[in-house]
C-alpha positions in Angstrom: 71.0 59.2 -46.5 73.9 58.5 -44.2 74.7 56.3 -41.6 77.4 56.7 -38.8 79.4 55.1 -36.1 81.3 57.5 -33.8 84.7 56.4 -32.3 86.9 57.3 -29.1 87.7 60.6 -28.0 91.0 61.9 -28.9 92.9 63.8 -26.9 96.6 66.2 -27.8 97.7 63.5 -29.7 100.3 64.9 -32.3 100.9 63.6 -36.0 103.2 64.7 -38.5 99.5 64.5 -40.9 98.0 66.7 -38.6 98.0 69.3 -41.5 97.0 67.2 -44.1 93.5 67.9 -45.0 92.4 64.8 -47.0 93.1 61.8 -48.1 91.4 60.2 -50.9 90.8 57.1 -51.8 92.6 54.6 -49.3 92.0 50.9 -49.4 91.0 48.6 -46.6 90.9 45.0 -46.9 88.4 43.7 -44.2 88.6 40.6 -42.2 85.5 39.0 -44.7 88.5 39.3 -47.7 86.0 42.3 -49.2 88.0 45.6 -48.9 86.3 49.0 -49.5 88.0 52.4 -50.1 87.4 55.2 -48.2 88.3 58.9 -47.9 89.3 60.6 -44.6 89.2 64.4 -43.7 91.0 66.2 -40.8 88.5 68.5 -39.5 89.0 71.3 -36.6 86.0 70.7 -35.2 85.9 67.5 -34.7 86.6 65.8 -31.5 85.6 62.3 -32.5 86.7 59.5 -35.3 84.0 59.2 -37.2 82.9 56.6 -40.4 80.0 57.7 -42.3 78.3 55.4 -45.4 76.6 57.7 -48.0 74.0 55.7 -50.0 76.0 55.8 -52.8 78.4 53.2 -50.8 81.1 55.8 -50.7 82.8 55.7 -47.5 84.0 58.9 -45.6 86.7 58.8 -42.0 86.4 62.3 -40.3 88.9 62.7 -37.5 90.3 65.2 -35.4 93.8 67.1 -36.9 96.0 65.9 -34.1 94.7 62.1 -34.5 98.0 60.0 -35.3 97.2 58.0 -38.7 97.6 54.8 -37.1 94.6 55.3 -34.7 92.7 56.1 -37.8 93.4 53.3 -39.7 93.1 51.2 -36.6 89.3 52.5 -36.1 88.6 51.8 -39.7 89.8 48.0 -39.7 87.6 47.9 -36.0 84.3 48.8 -37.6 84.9 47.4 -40.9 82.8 44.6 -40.9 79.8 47.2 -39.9 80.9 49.6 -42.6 80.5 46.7 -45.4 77.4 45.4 -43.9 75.9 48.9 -45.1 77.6 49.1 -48.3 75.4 46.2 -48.8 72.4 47.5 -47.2 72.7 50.6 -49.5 73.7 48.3 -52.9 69.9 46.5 -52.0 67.7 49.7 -51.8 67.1 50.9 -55.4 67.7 54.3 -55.8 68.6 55.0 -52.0 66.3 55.6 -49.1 66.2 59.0 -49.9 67.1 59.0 -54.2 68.1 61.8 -55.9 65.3 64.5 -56.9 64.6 66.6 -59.7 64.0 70.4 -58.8 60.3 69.6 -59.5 60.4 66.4 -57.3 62.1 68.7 -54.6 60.2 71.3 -54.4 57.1 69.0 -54.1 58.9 67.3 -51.1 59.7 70.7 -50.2 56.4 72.0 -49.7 55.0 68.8 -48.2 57.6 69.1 -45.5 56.8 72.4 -44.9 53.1 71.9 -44.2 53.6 69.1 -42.1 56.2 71.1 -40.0 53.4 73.3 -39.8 51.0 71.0 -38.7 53.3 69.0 -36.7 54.2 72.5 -34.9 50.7 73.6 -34.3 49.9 70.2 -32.7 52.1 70.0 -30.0 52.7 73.3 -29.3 48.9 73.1 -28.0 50.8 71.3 -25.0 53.6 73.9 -24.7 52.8 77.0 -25.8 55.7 78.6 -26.7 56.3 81.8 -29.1 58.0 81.0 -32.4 58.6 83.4 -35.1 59.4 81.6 -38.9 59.2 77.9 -39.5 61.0 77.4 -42.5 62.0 74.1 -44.9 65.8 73.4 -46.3 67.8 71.1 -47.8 70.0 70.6 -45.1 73.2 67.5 -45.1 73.8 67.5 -41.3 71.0 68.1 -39.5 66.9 67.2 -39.5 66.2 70.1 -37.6 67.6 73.9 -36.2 66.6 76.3 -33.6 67.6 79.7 -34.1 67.9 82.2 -31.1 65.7 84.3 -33.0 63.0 82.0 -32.3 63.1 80.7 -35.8 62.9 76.6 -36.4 64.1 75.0 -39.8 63.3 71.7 -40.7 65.2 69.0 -43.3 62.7 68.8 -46.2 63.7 64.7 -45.9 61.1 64.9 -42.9 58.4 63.8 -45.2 59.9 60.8 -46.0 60.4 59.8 -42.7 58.3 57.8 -40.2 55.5 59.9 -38.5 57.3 58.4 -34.9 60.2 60.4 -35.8 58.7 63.5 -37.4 57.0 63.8 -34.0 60.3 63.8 -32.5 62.4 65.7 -34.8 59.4 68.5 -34.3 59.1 68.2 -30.4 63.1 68.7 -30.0 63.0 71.9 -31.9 60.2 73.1 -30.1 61.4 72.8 -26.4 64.9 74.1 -28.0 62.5 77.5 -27.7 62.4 77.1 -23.8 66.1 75.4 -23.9 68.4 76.4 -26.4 70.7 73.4 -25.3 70.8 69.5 -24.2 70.6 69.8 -20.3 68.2 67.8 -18.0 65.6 70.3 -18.2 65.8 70.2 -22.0 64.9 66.9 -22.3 62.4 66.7 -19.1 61.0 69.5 -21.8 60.8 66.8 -24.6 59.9 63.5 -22.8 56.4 65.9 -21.9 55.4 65.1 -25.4 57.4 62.2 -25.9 57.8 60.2 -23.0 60.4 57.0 -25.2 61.9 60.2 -26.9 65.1 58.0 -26.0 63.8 55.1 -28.5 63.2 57.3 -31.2 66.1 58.8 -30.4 68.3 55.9 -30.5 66.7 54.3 -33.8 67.1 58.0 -35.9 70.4 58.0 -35.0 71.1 55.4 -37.5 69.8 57.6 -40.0 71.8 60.1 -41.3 71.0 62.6 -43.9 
């Protein structure tokens, strides 16, 4: 499990670290006199800052390649005091929300997950009716759920250890991404069908991040 806080756009700013792929290991001390360490990466993709909290407490700073260091480290010492609070909400859940599995306890998970998407699938399709090829399970880091345009849809196998309220949605979104194979009004018009405070669940699995 993860949880994130996304900073401010950043736009053609140049940095003689642009290049610089990672850096490992910084320290920050926080306004509370705890400091944490934390490791940054320089991503292409990214268009955002970005501080993620693994539940192991490690700390990781994705930013842009064109983001001057001193924004960075500015953004950091911002949202320490949020990144420490879930260091500590991570240190007081035994084993994680979602621990480590064996391959035996994964596959188990795996399988649940998979019926349930099933299930899950069946149900509210009933409302839409929508064709739909595979519906597949994966241990996936980024993402809950994926919508293929060959009509395929691939769950996280971390969806049965979630609330049912946001398995519903998690299974809803991939579903109208079958009619809407992107985010615009009618997309979510699509979604709110089923799950009319979509933007509530939305909002509160956010927080969670695989």
């Amino acid at each position: 499990m993860e949880l994130s806080f996304d900073g401010q756009l950043v736009k053609n700013h140049t940095s003689a670290l642009q290049n610089k792929a990672l850096v490992v290991a910084k320290e920050l001390p926080v306004p509370s006199g705890a400091a944490f360490q934390y490791t940054f990466l320089r991503h292409h993709r990214a268009r955002r800052i970005r501080l993620t909290v693994r539940s192991d407490g490690s700390v990781l700073v994705t930013a842009p390649r064109r983001a001057p260091l001193f924004l960075i480290e500015r953004f950091v010492w911002e949202k320490a005091e949020w990144v420490r609070e879930k260091i500590d909400f991570f240190k007081a859940q035994p084993g994680g929300l979602f621990p480590k599995l064996t391959g035996n306890e994964y596959r188990r998970h795996r399988q649940a997950a998979l019926n349930l998407a099933k299930q899950k699938v069946i149900f509210f399709n009933k409302r839409y009716h929508f064709f739909y090829n595979a519906i597949t399970v994966r241990n996936q880091r980024t993402r809950w759920g994926s919508c293929s345009r060959k009509k395929n849809l691939n769950f996280n196998y971390k969806i049965a250890l979630l609330p049912e309220r946001f398995v519903d949605y998690i299974i809803v979104h991939e579903l109208c991404h079958l009619q809407e194979l992107n985010h615009s009004r009618e997309f979510w018009q699509l979604v709110e069908h089923a799950i009319p405070d979509y933007r509530i669940r939305l909002a509160e699995l956010k927080k969670v991040r695989v």
